[in-house]
N, C-alpha and C positions, 0 to 999 in steps of 0.2 A: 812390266815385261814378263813375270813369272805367270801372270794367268794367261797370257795371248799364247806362251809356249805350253801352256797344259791344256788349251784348247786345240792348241794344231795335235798334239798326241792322241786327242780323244776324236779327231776328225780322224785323224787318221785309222785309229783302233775300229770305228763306225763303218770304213771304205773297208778295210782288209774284212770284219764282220757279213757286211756286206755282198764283197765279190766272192768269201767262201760260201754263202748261204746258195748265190746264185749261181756256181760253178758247182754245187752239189743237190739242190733242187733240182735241177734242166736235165740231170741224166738222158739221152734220149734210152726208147724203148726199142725190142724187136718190132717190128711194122714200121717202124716213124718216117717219113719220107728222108730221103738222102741226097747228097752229088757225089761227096767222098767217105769214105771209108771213117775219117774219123770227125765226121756229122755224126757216126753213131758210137766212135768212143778214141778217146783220146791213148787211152790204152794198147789200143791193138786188138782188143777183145771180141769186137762186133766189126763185122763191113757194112760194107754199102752194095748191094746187088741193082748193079745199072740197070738191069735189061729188065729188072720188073716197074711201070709207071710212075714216075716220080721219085723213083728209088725206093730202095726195103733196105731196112736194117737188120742186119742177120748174123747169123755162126754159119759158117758153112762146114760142113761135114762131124756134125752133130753125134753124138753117141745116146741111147736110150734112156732117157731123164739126166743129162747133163747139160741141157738147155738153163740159162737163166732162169731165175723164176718167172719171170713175166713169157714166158713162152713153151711152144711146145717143137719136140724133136718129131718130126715128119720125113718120112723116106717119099720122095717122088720117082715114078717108075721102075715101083719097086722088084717088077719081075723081070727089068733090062738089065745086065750087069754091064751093057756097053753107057745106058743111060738115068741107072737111076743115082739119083744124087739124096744129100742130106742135107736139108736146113732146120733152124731153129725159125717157129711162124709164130705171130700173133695167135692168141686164141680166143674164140667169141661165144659168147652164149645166143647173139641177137645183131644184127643188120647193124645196130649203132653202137657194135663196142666196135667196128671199126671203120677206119679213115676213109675218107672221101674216095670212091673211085675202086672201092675193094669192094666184096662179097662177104659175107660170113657164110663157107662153105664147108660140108660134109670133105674130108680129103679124097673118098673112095669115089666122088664124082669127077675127081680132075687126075683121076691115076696115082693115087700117094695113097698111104696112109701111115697113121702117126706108133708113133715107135713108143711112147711113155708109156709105161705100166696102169699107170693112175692118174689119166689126165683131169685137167678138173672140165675142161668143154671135150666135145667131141667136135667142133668146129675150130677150122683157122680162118684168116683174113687173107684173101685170095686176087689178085685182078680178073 
C-alpha cells in the first residue's frame, strides 16, 4: 500500500510540474491572434483588438518604451488628435517574423509611427 500512495504523490507532483510548465511557456505574445481579451493574458495586461483580422494582442494606449518586451509603442495618426491612437505592435525585421495575413511594414507607410527611443526593428506586423 505505502508505494502505490508515493506513486500517486509523484503522479501527481509530474501533473502540477506539468500544467505550470505549460501555463507558463504558452504566454501569448503582442501580434498572436485572438477572440478575447484574455487569449492574450490572463491578467488584464494585454487585449485582444477585434477589428484587426483574426485578432491582435495588444496594450492599448501605450506610453514611449513601456511596451512589453516583445513589442513596440507605435502612435497611429499621429497628427489627428480626434484619431490617433496608441498600440503596443509586433516588431519585424523580415516578412516571416510575422503571422500569417500580416505585412512586416515601415509604420510611416500606414500613417503611424513608432514612439520608442531605441527600437530594435523599424518595422511592425501590420494587416
Amino acid at each position: 500500500m505505502r508505494g502505490s500512495s508515493s506513486n500517486g504523490v509523484v503522479a501527481l507532483a509530474v501533473f502540477a510540474l506539468l500544467a505550470l510548465v505549460g501555463v507558463s511557456g504558452c504566454k501569448p505574445q503582442i501580434g498572436d491572434a485572438c477572440t478575447l481579451s484574455t487569449d492574450c493574458s490572463t491578467l488584464g495586461d494585454r487585449l485582444c483588438d477585434t477589428s484587426m483580422p483574426g485578432g491582435y494582442c495588444t496594450v492599448f494606449g501605450c506610453e514611449a518604451n513601456q511596451c512589453p518586451s516583445d513589442s513596440l509603442c507605435v502612435e497611429i495618426h499621429p497628427n489627428s488628435d480626434r484619431f490617433a491612437r496608441r498600440f503596443c505592435l509586433a516588431p519585424c525585421g523580415k516578412q516571416s517574423d510575422c503571422r500569417s495575413g500580416y505585412a512586416c511594414v515601415l509604420p510611416a507607410d500606414r500613417d503611424a509611427h513608432i514612439l520608442d527611443s531605441s527600437p530594435v526593428h523599424d518595422s511592425v506586423c501590420l494587416p
